[in-house]
N, C-alpha and C positions, 0 to 999 in steps of 0.2 A: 128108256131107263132113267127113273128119277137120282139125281145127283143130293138131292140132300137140302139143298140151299133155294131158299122163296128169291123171288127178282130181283128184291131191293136188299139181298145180302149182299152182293159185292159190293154196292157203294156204300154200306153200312161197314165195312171192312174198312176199304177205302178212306173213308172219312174218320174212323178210328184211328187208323195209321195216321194220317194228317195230323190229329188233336197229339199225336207221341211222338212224331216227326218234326213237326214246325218247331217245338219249341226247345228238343231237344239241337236243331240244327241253331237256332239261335242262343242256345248257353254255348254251345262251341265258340260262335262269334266273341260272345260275352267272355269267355274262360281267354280265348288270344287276348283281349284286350285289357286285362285286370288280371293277367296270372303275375303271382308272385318272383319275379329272377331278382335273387338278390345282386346285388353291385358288389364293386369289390372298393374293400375299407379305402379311405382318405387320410386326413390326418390323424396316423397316429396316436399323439401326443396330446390332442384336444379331446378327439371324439372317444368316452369311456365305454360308450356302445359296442364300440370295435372289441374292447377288452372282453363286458359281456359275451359276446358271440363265441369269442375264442374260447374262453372257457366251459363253457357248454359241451363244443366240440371235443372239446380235453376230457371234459368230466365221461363222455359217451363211451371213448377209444380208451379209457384206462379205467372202465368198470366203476368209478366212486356211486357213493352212494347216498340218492338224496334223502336230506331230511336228519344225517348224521354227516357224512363230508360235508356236504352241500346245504346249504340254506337258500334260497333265493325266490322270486318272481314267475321263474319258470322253472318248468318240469324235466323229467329223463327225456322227453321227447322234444324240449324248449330248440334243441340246435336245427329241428327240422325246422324251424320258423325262422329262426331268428333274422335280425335285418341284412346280417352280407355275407357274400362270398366265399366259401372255406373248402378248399381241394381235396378234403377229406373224406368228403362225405354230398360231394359234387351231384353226383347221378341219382342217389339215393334224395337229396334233397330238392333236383328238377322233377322226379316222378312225383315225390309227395304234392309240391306246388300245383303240379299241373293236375294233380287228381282234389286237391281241397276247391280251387277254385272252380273246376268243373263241379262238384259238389256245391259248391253256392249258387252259381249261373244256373245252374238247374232248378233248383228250387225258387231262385229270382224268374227265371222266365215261366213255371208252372203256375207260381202266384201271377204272372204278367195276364198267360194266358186263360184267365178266368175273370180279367175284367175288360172289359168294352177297348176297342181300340185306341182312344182317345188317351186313356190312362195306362193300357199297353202300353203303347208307343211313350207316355213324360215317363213313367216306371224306368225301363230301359236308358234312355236317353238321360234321365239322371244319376242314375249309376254310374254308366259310361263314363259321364263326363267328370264327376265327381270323384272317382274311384283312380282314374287313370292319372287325377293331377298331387293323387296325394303318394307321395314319396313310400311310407313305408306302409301298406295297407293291410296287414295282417287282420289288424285287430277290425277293421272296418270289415274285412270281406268275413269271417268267424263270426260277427254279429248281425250280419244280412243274412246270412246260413243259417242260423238260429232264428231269426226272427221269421225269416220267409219257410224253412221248414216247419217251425213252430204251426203259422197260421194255416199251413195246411193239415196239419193234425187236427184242427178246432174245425174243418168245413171238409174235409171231404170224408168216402166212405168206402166201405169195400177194400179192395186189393189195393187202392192207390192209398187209403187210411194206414192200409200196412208198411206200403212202402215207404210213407211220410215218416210214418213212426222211426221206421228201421234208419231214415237217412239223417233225422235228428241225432236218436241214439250214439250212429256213428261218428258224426261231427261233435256231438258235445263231449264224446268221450277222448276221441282225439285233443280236442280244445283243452280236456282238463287235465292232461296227460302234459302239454306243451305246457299251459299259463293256468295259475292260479287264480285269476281273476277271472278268467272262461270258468272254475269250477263255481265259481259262487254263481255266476247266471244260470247256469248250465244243471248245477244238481237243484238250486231252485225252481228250474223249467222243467224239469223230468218230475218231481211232485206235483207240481200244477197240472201238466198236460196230461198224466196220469190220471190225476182226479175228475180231468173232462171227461174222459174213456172212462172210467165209470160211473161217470153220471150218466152215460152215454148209454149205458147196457153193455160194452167192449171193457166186462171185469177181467178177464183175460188179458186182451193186447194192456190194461192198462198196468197188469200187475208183471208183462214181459216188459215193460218200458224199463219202470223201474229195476228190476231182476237184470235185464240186458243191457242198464248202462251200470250197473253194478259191478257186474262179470264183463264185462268191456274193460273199466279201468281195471280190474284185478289184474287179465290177463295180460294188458297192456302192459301194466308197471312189471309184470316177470318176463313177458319178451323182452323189455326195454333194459333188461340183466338187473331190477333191482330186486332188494329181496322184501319178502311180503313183511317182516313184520317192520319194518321203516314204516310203511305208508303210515301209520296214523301219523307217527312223529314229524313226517315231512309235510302234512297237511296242516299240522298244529305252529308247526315253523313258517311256513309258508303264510299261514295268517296271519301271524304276528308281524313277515315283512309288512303284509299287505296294511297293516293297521299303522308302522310306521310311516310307510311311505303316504298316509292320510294325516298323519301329526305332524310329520316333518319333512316333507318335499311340497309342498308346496308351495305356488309362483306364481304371481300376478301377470297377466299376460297384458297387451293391449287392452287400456280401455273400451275403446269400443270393440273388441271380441267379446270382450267380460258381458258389455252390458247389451249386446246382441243374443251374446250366448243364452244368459236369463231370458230373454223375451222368448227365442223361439223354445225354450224349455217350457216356458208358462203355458204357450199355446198348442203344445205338441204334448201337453200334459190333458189340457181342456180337449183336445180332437180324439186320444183315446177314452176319454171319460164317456165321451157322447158316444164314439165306434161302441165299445164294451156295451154299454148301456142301454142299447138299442139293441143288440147282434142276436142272432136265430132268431127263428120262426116261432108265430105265438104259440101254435099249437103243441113246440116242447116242454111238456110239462115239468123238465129240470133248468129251463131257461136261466131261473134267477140266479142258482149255482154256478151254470155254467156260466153264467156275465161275469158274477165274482172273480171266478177263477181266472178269464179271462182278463178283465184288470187290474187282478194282482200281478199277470206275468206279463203286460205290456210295462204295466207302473217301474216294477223288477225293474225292467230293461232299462227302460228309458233312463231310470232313477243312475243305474251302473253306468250304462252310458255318458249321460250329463257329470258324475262323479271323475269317473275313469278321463274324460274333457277337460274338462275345466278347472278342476282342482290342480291341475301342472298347467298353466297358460302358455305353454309355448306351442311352435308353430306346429309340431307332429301330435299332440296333444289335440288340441282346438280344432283343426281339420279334420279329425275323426269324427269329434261331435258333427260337425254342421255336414258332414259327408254322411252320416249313420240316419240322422232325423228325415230327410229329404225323404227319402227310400221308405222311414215306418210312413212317413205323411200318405203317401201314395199306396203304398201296401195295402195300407187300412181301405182301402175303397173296396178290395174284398168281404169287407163286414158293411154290407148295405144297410143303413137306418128304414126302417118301413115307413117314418114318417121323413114326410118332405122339408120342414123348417130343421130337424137333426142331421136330414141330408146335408140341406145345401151351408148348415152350421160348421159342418164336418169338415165339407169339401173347403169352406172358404178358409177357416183355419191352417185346415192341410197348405191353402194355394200359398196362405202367409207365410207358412214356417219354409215353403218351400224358396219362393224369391226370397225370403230374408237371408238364407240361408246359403247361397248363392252368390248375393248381394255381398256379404260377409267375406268369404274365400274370396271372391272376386277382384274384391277390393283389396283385402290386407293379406290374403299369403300365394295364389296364383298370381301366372304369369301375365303379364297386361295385353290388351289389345286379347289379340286373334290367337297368340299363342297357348291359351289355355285348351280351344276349339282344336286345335292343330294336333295337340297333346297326345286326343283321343284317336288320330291316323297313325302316329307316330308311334305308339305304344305299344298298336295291333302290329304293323309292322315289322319292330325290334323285338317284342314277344316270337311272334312265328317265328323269323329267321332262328331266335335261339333254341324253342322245342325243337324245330326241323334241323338245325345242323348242332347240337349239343357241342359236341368235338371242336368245334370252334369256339363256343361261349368257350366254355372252361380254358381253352387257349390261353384263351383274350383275358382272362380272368387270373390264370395261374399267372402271366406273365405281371400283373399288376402286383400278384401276390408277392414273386420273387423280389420286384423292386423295393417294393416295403420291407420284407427282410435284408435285405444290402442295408439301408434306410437307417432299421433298429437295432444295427448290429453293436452292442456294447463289449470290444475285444478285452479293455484291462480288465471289466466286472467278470467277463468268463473264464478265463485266467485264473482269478482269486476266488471264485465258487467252484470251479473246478464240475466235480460230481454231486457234491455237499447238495441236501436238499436247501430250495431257497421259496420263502412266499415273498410277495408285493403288495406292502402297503400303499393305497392312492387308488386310482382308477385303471392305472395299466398295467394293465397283468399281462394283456400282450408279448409286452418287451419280453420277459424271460419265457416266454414258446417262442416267438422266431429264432431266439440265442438258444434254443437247445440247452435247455438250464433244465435241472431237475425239479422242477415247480411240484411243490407240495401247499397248497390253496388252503387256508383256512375256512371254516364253513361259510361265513359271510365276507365270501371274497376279496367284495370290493368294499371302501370305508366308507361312501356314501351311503350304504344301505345299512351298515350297524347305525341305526340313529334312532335306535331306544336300549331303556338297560337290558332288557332281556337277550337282544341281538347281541350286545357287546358282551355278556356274558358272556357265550355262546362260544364266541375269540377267544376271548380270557382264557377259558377253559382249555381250548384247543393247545394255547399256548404254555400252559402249564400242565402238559401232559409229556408223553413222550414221545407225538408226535409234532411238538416242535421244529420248526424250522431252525439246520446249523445258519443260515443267512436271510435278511430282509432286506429286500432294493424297496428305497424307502421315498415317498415324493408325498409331502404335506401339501397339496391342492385339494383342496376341499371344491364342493362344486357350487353354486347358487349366492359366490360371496357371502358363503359362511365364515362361522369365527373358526379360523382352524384346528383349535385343540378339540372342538366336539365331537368331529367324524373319526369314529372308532377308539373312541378315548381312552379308552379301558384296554385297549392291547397298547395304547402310544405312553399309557404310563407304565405298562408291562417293558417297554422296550429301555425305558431311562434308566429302572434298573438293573435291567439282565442283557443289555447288548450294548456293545463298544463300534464303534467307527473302523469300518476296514478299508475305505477305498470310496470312492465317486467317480461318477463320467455321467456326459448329460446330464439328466433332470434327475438322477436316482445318487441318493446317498448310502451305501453299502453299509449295512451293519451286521456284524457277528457276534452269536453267543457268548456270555460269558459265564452265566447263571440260569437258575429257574427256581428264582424265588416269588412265591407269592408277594403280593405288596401288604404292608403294614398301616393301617389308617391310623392317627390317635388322632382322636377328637381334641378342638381346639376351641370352638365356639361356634355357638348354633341360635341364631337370632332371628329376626322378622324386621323387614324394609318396605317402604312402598315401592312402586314402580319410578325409576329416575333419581330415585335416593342411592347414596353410595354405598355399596359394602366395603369397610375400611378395613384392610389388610396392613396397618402400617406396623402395628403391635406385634407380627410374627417375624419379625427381621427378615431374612434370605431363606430361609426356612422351603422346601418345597411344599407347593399345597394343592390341596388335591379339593375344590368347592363343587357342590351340588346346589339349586334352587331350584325351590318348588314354585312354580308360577303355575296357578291353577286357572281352569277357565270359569267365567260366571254359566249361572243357565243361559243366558243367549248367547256366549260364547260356544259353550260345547255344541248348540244347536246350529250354528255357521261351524263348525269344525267337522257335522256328520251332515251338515247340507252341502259344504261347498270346500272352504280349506281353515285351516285355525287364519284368528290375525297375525299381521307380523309384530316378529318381536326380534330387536336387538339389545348386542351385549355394547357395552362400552368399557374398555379397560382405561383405568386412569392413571398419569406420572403422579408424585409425589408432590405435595402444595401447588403452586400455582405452576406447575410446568404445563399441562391440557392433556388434551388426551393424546393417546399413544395408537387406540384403535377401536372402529365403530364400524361391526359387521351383522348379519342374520344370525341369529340363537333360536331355532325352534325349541319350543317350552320343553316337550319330553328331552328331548338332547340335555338343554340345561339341568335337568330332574334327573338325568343316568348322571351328571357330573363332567368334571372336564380339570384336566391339570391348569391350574389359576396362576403357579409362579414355578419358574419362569414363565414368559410369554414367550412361545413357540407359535412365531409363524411362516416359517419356512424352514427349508433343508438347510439353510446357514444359521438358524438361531439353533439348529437342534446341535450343529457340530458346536457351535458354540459351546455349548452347556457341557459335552462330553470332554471339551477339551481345556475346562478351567476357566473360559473366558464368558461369563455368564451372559447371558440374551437380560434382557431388562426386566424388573421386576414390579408389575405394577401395583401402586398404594392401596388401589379398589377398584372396582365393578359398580355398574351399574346396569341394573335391566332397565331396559325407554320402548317404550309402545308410541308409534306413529298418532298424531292428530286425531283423535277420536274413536279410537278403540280401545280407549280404558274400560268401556262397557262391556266388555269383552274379557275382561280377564279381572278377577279377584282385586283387592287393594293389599292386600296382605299378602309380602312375599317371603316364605320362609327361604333360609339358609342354612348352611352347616361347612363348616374350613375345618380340613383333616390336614394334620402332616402325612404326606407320603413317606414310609421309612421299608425298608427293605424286610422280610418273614421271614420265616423258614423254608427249605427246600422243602417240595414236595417230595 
């Protein structure tokens, strides 16, 4: 009786399972050692991240709704990511982790497995080691998921081309659903890779790509309870963070991160030019399309990548880049050059950016010696124990959680807000969710991120509505040694005239309603200074004033402000004749250009009660904008101005 199957089926069987086996049993490895557990928050009172997260959480369990509540960096789905801990949403946010990272491991060890052992094995072992030492990796494993599902969309065919597609799809959609910044790579990659697929002859799978990351976010934003006609607005908003936080969060990190960082950007630029450029077989006759396409969506990458790095230099920042490039370097050895000087051009490039890259963490933000090597047992380790006994994480975790609330408990503020809705100006919004405060959030929560006029409008508005806050626990900490009148200026001159002083404890100064009058500007004088020349304020007596400056960038200015981050610029407030100055902080340009209250000088929670209680804070003669040692070339010589009195409107 013939059975159906020639001799050499079973080990064709066999050796198929093998190719779906091996490399799915190594993302599991990889998924234990780089899965997501968040930690549980640290210092309150410093780390605004903490506040971030919490609010997320808040915004999920009480229905708001982005894009109109909500303005921010991430999405309805942003609390499944975010960096810690929150008992709220505990088990639903260890399944998500442990199913995103399996989703990246997979598609990192599918690209593994399609190149020779040698680059198997750095592939792997870079990641590993790279990935497990950087604290918060979200953004890093999200961009290895897209990059490594990406390139298998561009090479492989058949069933496994479907399944590429389908596992992009789902990751990018997820990603745009969480972070706004995942949507600009992500909907740029889904027309890209689309366009391969029909270059391909796959008009079909390329027009489901599109279609199915389409209908992915739709459905996602109405599971995620919001309502459809928000979304454009929350994407329109959501840009305009995006576009602040490129004008005015910007921070020089280490020099030599800065000036590593450029280098391996240069050459991890030059190793995709030569992969693209050389990639498929002669005899596809859409070759040259398909290279294009293929170097616009590494360039994409890379281009976000390097931005999303380096334009914030600190330590979680900069670890992403040099964690992110290591992984494309090696990737790319899936796009083999036919010729052998593009090869070995490729490969040495790649070897560069890879030790530099290495070299870099190594030195300036890993642990020294052997500890970074250790990281990678340690990780795997504490990962397993936590998917395998969840019930204990969360333990271990709520218990941290409770101590923090004992910690941030403010007894006289809850007292005196009672029920009363209350928002938080500063970074910690925290404090009033552990106090059980009725927290009603303005759209752009926290006041680091109002830091253009459109965002501060945004407040404004909220604030002259009738969903006003009756109370504001109030903390002028600005972040980056800024000048502190600019973070959220336009609701902190809302506040001098329509709320009065009720109360203090800790770091927050209680203020209650009194009005809800719009503010009154009258123009007082509108001139033009150079940079480091004084605006002279002496001629308005005590008069409050409300100054905007326009400080414009030259063309190579605006060109390092969409390559890398604007220059700095500070403000300087000056005493009266020869007394000197009073204060000399960071002014990003758009900040200065939304305006900022000029007199009094507020800068702290005791100049603000000053001023409510008759005892004026200081009033300074003038301003001056000062650009650092050689970046005058960088910004205009002409700096217009304009001094408004602040005077109290009409009720809405």
């Amino acid at each position: 009786m013939e059975t159906g199957l020639q001799p050499d089926q079973p080990r064709d069987v066999i050796a198929s399972c093998r190719r779906v086996a091996l490399p799915l049993l190594a993302a599991v490895v990889v998924m234990l050692t780089v899965v997501i557990i968040p930690p549980a928050p640290d210092d309150l009172g410093v780390n605004g991240d903490i506040s971030s997260g919490a609010v997320l959480y808040f915004a999920h369990q009480h229905g708001l709704q982005f894009g109109t509540d909500l303005v921010y960096l991430y999405g309805p789905l942003g609390y499944l990511i975010y960096f810690y801990f929150s008992p709220d949403a505990a088990g639903a946010r260890l399944a998500v982790d442990a199913a995103l990272s399996f989703a990246v491991a997979a598609g990192l060890c599918l690209v593994a497995w399609r190149l020779r052992f040698m680059w198997r094995c750095l592939l792997l072992g870079l990641f590993l080691f790279l990935a497990s030492n950087v604290e918060s990796r979200t953004d890093l494993l999200i961009d290895t998921g897209l990059l490594c599902w990406g390139l298998l969309c561009f090479v492989e065919s058949g069933r496994r081309l479907a399944v590429a597609v389908a596992a992009f799809v789902a990751l990018a959609a997820f990603g745009s659903l969480a972070k706004t910044l995942v949507l600009l790579i992500a909907g740029l990659s889904v027309l890209l890779l689309a366009g391969d697929l029909v270059a391909r002859g796959h008009r079909r799978l390329g027009a489901a790509m599109v279609g199915g990351f389409g209908a992915a976010i739709v459905l996602g934003w109405l599971a995620a309870g919001q309502e459809l006609r928000h979304l454009g607005l929350c994407l329109a908003h959501s840009l305009a963070v995006v576009q602040g936080y490129g004008q005015s969060l910007g921070w020089e990190g280490l020099p030599q991160g800065t000036r590593c960082g450029l280098l391996v950007a240069l050459m991890a630029m030059m190793t995709v030019i030569i992969r693209a450029s050389s990639a498929f077989e002669a005899q596809d006759k859409h070759r040259t399309w398909r290279r294009m396409l293929l170097l616009a969506w590494l360039s994409a990458l890379l281009f976000l990548t390097w931005k999303h790095g380096l334009a914030r230099g600190d330590r979680y920042h900069v670890v992403y880049f040099f964690g992110f490039v290591p992984v494309l370097a090696v990737a790319l050895e899936l796009l083999r050059p036919a010729s052998r000087a593009a090869r070995y051009w490729a490969r040495g490039l790649g070897a560069a950016c890879c030790v530099l890259s290495v070299v870099t963490v190594q030195s300036l933000f890993f642990p020294p010696g052997w500890g970074s090597l250790q990281q990678v047992c340690g990780a795997f380790a504490y990962h397993a124990r936590c998917l395998l006994n969840p019930a204990d994480y969360c333990q271990r975790m709520g218990d941290v959680i409770e101590a923090k609330r004992r910690e941030a408990q403010l007894p006289r503020l809850h007292d005196v807000i009672g029920s009363a809705s209350v928002d938080v100006f500063g970074q910690h919004q925290i404090y009033a969710l552990l106090n059980g405060l009725n927290y009603r959030p303005r759209p752009v929560f926290q006041s680091y991120v109002a830091c253009n006029a459109r965002l501060m409008r945004l407040n404004e508005a909220f604030y002259l509505s009738g969903a006003a806050p009756e109370y504001v626990m109030f903390n002028l900490g600005p972040i980056d040694r800024k000048f502190p009148p600019l973070e959220d200026a336009m609701v902190l001159r809302h506040l001098l005239i329509n709320y009065e002083p009720a109360g203090n404890e800790g770091e927050f100064l209680l203020l209650k309603s009194k009005s809800a009058h719009a503010p009154r500007l009258k123009m007082l004088g509108q001139e033009t200074v150079r940079p480091g020349e004084k605006i002279d304020l002496r001629s308005y007596g005590r008069a409050d004033l409300w100054l905007e400056i326009d400080l414009k960038p030259t063309l190579l200015g605006l060109l390092r402000q969409v390559l890398y981050q604007p220059a700095t610029v500070r403000l300087a407030a000056w005493r009266e004749g020869d007394k000197g100055l009073l204060v000399r902080r960071r002014a990003p340009a758009a900040m200065l250009q939304a305006g900022f209250v000029a007199s009094p000088l507020l800068l702290s929670n005791e100049d603000l009660l000053c001023y409510y209680t008759g005892n004026s804070p200081p009033r300074p003669s003038a301003y001056s904008v000062e650009l650092l040692p050689g970046d005058g070339r960088f910004w205009q010589e002409a700096v217009q101005f304009r001094v408004c009195e602040i005077g109290q409107g009409k009720a809405p």
